[in-house]
N, C-alpha and C positions, 0 to 999 in steps of 0.2 A: 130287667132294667131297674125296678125299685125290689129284688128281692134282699137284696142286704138291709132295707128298712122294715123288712116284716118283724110283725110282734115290737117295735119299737114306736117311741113316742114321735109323731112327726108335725110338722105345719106345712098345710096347705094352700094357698093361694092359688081363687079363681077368678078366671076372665071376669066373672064380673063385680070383683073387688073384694070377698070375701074373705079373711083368714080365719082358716079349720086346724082346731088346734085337737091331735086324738093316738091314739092307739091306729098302726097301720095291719088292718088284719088281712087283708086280700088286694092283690093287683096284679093287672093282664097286658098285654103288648099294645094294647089300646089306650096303655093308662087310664080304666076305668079304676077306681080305688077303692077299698071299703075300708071308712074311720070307724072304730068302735071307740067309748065312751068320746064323742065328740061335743066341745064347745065352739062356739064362733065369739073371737073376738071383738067386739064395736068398741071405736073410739067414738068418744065424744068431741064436739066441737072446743077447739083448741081457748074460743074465744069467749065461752060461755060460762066462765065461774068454774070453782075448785069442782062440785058436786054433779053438773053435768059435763063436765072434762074429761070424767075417769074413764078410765075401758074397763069396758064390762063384758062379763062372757056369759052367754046365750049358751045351757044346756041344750043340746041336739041329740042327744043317744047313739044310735048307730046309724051311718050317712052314707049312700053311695053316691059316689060323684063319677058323671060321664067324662072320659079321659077329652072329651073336644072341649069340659069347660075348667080342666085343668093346668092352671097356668106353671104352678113351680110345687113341688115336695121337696123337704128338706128334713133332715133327722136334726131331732130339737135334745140338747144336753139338759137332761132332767136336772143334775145337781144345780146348773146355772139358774134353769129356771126358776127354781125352788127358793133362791136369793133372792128373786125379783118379786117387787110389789108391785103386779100390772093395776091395781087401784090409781095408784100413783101416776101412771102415765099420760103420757096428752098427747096428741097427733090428730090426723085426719086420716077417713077412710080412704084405702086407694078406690082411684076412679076406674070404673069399668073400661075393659078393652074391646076398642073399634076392633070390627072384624071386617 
């Protein structure tokens, strides 16, 4: 299911509101996943000034995530991201999913 993402850059989102942004090196029919050189995304509060607004990303190293708290993978276009100044962005975290 996610073998066309392997060895590719991808984002993850989990139930419980996390975006894992990494290297997709391993996954199983369970959607267990393994990110290599993994960050996590934080946004900052949208309302709180320039400096803690930014999103910032949280070094993780290498991460396995259980496919039950696997909400979405997606293959992430390196050249586009590479354009983007995620400093610059402002949002809010997503909120954790009711189970």
């Amino acid at each position: 299911m996610l073998t066309p993402y392997l060895r590719k850059r991808v984002s993850v989102l989990t139930t419980d509101g996390r975006h894992i942004l990494g290297i997709l090196h391993s996954a199983d029919q369970l959607m267990n996943v393994v990110v290599a050189n993994a960050v996590e995304r934080v946004a900052g509060a949208p309302g709180a000034g320039d400096a803690a607004a930014a999103v910032e990303e949280v070094p993780l190293g290498v991460l396995l995530l259980r496919g039950a708290d696997v909400l979405a993978v997606a293959e992430l276009n390196v050249f586009e991201e590479a354009q983007v100044d995620v400093g610059h962005l402002v949002g809010r975290d997503l909120p954790a999913c009711a189970r």
